[in-house]
C-alpha positions in Angstrom: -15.1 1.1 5.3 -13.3 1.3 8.9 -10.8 4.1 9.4 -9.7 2.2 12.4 -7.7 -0.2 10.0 -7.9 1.1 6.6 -5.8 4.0 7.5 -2.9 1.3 9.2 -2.3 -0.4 6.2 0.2 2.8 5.7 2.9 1.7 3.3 4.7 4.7 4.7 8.1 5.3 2.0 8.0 8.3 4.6 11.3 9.4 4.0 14.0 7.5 6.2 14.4 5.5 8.8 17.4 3.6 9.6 19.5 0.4 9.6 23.2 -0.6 9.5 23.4 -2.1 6.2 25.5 -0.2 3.9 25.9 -0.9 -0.2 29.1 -3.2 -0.8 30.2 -1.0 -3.8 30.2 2.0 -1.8 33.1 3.6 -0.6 33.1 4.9 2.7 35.8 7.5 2.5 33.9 9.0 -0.9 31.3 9.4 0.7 32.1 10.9 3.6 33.4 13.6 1.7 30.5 14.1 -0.2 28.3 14.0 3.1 29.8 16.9 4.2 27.0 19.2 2.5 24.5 16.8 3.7 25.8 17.3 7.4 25.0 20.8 7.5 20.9 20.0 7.6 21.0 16.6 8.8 24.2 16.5 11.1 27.1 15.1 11.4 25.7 11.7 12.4 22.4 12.1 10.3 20.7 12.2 13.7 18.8 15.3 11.9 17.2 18.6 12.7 14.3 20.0 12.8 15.0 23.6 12.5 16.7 22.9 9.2 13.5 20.8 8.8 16.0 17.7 8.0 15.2 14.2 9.2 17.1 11.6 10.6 18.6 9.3 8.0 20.9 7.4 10.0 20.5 3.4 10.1 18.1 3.8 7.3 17.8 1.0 4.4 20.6 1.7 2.3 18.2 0.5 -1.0 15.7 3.3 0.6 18.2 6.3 0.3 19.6 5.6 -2.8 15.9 5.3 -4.5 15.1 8.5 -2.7 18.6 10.2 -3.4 17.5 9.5 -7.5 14.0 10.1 -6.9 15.2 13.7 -5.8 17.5 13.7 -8.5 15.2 12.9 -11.4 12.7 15.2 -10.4 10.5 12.5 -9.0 10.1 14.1 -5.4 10.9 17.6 -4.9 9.2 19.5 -7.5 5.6 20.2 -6.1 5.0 23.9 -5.3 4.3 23.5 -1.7 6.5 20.6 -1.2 8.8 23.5 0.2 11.8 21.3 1.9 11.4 18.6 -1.1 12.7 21.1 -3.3 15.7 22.6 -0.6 16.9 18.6 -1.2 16.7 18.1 -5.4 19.5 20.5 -5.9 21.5 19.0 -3.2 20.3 15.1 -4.5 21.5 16.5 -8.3 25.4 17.3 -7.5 25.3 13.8 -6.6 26.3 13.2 -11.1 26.7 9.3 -10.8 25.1 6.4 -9.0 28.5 5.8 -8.1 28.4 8.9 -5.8 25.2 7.8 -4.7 26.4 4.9 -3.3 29.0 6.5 -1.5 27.3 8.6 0.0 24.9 6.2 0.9 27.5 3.5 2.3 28.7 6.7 5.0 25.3 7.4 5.8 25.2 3.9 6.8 27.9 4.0 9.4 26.2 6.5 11.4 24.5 6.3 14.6 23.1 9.6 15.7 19.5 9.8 17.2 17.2 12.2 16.9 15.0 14.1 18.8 10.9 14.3 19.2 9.0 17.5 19.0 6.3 15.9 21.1 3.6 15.7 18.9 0.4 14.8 21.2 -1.8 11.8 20.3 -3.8 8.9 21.4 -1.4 6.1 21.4 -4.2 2.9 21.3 -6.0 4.5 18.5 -2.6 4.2 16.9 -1.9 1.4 17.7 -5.2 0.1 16.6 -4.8 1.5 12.6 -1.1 0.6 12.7 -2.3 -3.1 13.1 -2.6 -3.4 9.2 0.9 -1.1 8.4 2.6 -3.7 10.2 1.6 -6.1 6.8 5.0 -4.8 4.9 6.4 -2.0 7.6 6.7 -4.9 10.4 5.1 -5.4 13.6 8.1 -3.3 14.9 8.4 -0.9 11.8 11.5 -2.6 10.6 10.5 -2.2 7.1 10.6 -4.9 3.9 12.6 -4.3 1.0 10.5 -7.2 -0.7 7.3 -5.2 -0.5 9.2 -1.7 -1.0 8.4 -0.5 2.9 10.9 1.3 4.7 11.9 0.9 7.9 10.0 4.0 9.8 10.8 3.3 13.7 13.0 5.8 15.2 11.8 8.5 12.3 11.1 11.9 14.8 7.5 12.6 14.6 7.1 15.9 13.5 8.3 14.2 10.0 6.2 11.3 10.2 3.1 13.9 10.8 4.7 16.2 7.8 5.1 12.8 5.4 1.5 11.8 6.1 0.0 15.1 5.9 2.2 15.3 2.6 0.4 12.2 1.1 -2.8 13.4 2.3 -3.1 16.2 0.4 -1.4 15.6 -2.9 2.3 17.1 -2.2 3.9 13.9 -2.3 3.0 10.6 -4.1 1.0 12.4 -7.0 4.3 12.0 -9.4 3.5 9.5 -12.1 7.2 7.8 -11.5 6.5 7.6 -8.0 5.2 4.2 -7.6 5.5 3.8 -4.2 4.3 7.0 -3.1 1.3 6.3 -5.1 0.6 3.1 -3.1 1.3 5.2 0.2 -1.3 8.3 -0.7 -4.6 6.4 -0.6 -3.1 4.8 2.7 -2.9 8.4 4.3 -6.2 9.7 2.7 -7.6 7.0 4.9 -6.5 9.0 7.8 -9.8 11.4 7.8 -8.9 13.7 10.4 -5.7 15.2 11.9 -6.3 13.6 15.0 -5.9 10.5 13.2 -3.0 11.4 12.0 -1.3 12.6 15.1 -2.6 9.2 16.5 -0.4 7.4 14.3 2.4 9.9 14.4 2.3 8.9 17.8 2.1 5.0 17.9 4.9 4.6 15.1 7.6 7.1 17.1 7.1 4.5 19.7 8.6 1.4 18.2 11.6 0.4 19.2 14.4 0.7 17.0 15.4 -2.9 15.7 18.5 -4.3 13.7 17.6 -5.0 10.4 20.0 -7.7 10.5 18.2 -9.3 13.1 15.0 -11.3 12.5 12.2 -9.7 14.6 8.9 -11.2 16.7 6.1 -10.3 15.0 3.5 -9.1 18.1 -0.1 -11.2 18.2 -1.9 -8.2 17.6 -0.5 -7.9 13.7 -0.3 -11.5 13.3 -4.6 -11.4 12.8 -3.9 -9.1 9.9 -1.1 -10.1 8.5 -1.5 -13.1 5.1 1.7 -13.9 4.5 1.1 -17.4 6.3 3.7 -19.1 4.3 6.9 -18.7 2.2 5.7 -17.4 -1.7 7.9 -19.0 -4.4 7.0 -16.3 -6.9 8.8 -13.4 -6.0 6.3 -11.0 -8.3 2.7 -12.5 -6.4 5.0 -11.6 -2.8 4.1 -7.9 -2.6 0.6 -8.8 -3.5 0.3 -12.0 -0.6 0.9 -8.8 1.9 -2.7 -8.3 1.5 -4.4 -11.3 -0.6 -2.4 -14.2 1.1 0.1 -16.6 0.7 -2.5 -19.1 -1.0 -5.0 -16.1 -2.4 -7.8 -16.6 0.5 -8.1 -12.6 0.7 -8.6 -10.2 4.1 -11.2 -8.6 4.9 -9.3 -6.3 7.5 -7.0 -5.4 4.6 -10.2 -4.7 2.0 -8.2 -7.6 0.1 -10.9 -10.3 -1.5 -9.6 -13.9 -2.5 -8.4 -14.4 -5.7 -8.0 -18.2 -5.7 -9.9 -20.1 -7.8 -10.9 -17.0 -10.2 -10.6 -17.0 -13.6 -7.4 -16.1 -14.7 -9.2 -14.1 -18.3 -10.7 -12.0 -15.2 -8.0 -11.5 -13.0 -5.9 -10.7 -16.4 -8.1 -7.8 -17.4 -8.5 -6.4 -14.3 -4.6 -5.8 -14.0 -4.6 -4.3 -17.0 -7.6 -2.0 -16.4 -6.0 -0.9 -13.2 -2.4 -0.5 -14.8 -4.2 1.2 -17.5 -6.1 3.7 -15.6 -9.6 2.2 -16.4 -10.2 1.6 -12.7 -8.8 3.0 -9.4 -8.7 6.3 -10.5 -12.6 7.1 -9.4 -12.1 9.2 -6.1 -13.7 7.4 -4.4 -12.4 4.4 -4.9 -9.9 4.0 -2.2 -9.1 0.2 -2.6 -8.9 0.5 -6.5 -6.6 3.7 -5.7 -4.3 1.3 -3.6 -4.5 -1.5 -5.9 -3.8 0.5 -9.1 -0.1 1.4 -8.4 0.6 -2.4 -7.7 -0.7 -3.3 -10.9 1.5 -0.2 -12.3 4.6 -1.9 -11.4 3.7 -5.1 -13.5 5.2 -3.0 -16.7 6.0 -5.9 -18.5 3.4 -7.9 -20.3 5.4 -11.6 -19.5 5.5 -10.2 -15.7 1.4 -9.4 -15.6 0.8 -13.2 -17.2 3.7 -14.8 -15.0 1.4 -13.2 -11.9 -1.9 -14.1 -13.0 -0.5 -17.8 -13.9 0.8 -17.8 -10.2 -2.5 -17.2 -8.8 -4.0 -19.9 -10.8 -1.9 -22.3 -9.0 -3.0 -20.8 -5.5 -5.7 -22.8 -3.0 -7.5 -20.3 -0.6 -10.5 -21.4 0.9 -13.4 -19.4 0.8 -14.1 -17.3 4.3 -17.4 -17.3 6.6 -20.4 -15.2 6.1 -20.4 -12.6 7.8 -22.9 -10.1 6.7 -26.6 -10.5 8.4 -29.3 -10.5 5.3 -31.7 -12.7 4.1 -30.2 -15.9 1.6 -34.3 -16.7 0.8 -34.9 -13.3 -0.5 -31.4 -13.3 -2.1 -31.9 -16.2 -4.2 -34.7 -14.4 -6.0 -32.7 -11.2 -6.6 -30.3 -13.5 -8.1 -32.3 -14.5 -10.8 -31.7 -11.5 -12.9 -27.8 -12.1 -12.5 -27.8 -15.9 -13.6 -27.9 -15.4 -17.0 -24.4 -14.1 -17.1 -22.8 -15.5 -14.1 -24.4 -18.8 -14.1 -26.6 -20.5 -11.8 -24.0 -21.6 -9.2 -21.9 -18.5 -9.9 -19.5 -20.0 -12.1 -19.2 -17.0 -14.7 -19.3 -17.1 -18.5 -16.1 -16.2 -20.4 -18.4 -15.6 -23.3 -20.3 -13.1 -21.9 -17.4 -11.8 -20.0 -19.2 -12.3 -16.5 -16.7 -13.5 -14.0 -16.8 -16.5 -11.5 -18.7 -14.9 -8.1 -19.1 -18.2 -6.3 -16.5 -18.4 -3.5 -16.1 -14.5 -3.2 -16.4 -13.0 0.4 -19.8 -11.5 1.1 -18.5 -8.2 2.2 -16.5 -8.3 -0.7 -19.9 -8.4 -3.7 -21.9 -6.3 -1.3 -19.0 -3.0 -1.6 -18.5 -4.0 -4.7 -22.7 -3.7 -5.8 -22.1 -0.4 -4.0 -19.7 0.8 -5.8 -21.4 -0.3 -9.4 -24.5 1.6 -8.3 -23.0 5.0 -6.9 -21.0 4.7 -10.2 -17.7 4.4 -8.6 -16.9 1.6 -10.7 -18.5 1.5 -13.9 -18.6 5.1 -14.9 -14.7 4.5 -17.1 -15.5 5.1 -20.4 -13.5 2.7 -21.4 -14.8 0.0 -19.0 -17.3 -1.3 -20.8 -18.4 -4.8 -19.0 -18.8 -2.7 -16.0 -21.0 -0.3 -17.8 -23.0 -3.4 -18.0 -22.5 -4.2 -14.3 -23.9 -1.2 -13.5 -27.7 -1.1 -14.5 -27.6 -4.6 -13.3 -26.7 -3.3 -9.5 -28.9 -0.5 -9.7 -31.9 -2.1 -9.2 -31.0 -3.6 -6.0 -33.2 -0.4 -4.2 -31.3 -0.8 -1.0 -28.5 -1.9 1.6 -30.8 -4.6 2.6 -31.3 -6.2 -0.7 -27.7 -5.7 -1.7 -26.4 -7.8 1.7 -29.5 -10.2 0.5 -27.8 -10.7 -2.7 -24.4 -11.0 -1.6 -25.0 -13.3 1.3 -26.3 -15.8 -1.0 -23.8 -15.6 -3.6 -21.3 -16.4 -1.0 -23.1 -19.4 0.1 
């Protein structure tokens, strides 16, 4: 895996970020009212301040601040030990008593204009740039966030709390609750940031967007248009979150660690949700792509919702991608022998024998796969028993080179 781009798909839910939408049942003469405690930490324009260590929150995504204005109240965010300013905010979040207050409080927050002030964290801005080529998926080329995939909008955050958010996520102080969905998505995202240069790299780069209407559409910039796969409108609003990374017609990304999912079984694609919503895989360690994919399968709570999803998919016509792994197809082929059996001899699959289809799946996609079936990343569940079966079976591929072998032939 590449750090370079793994760590940019950064599905931030930092903290706030800013907008002038407010919520129409929000009254703004409540809510000033009720702002006036806020004001004292975050100022009177919610430009913020760092030695109350309070962010900027005006312009922010009203939808945003009211999630995180409950999340605080419901003891979703806030309550880790060393999440030390996250717990200054819960009591304040809990004299908020209704959702009615929240959304007066939110509508005032939303007529405010202050700016607020750098720190000057020190980074390389192109290696930023670089990793932030895969956030801009859901957070925008421009950081201008997307309600539709749950990213808020994070330029014009002040980057001593984008460094303090990530490093949060990092290390298990934020996005570890088991309510908070989207901070479970965001955690693998900033694990991928392996050092805290990285980190400041990134810090840096996304305090350099511009700040951007929401109202306003925005030009998406060439360089994120390569990773982006949302090539076309998606007419099922549940599959949209999950085109961010698999495309509009299922092709997959390689850049985003997403593989295609059109034309797979839709048994397959079924039990694999559930295994990830269930906690049968994504929870290995080292599994960061099943740790990202797990908490979008965790949002799929509904039974009906998982089947509408998979019954999407089904309808979806990716084409399969290029090679792109050097091996050996001759020496492949023979390797392969051992897998035909179950999978079939053109890599069909074999509902019966619960083997899936593998024909038309991107080479870098079986060979990290066989890796992670023989280092018992995958596999190891207890309750995963075809991959207990999978694993054995990718174990006796001795080596990288026989692993590409196979996988370069499977895609072909």
């Amino acid at each position: 895996m590449k750090k370079h781009y793994i760590s940019g798909i950064i599905i931030f839910v930092l903290g706030t970020a800013f907008s002038t939408n407010v919520f129409a049942e929000g009254d703004v003469v409540r809510g000033k009212a009720k702002y006036k405690v806020c004001a004292a930490c975050h100022g009177a324009n919610g430009e913020g301040r760092k030695n109350a260590n309070a962010p900027r929150i005006s312009g922010q995504h009203s939808w945003y601040i009211a999630r995180q204005l409950k999340n605080f109240k419901n003891n979703v965010r806030g309550t880790h030990i060393n999440d030390i300013t996250g717990m200054q905010m819960r009591p304040i979040a809990m004299t908020l008593g209704t959702d009615q207050e929240i959304d007066d409080v939110v509508a005032y927050v939303g007529s405010l204009n202050g700016r607020g002030k750098h720190s000057g964290v020190k980074g390389d801005l192109q290696k930023g740039k670089s990793a932030y080529a895969v956030c801009a998926t859901c957070h925008g080329a421009n950081g201008q966030g997307n309600e539709a995939l749950n990213a808020p909008k994070i330029a014009g955050l002040p980057d001593w709390y984008v460094e303090r958010q990530l490093n949060n996520f990092k290390r298990g102080i934020r996005g570890v609750h088991p309510k908070d969905i989207y901070g479970q998505q965001m955690r693998p995202m900033a694990i991928a940031l392996l050092t805290d240069e990285a980190v400041r790299d990134m810090t840096v780069y996304v305090t350099s967007l511009k700040r951007s209407s929401i109202s306003k559409p925005v030009t998406v910039a060439s360089s994120s248009k390569a990773v982006t796969s949302v090539q076309a409108p998606v007419s099922e609003p549940l599959y949209a979150p999950c085109a961010s990374c698999h495309g509009s017609e299922g092709e997959g990304n390689q850049k985003l660690g997403a593989p295609r999912l059109a034309g797979q079984h839709a048994w397959y694609i079924e039990r694999q949700l559930r295994n990830w919503r269930d906690g049968i895989r994504g929870t290995h360690s080292e599994d960061l792509y099943g740790i990202q994919m797990r908490p979008m399968a965790m949002t799929l709570v509904k039974d009906s919702d998982l089947e509408k999803v998979v019954s999407f998919i089904g309808t979806l016509r990716g084409k399969p991608s290029k090679s792109i792994l050097q091996g050996n197809g001759d020496s492949g082929k023979i390797s392969y022998a051992t897998c035909i059996a179950c999978h079939g001899l053109e890599g069909e699959g074999n509902k019966l024998l619960n083997a899936p289809k593998i024909a038309g799946l991107q080479d870098w996609y079986i060979a990290r796969q066989l890796h992670s079936f023989k280092k018992g990343v995958r596999g190891s569940h207890e309750k995963d028993v075809y991959g207990m079966q999978m694993r054995p079976m990718a174990m006796t591929l001795a080596d990288d080179e026989s692993i590409k072998n196979v996988a370069l032939y499977v895609s072909t």
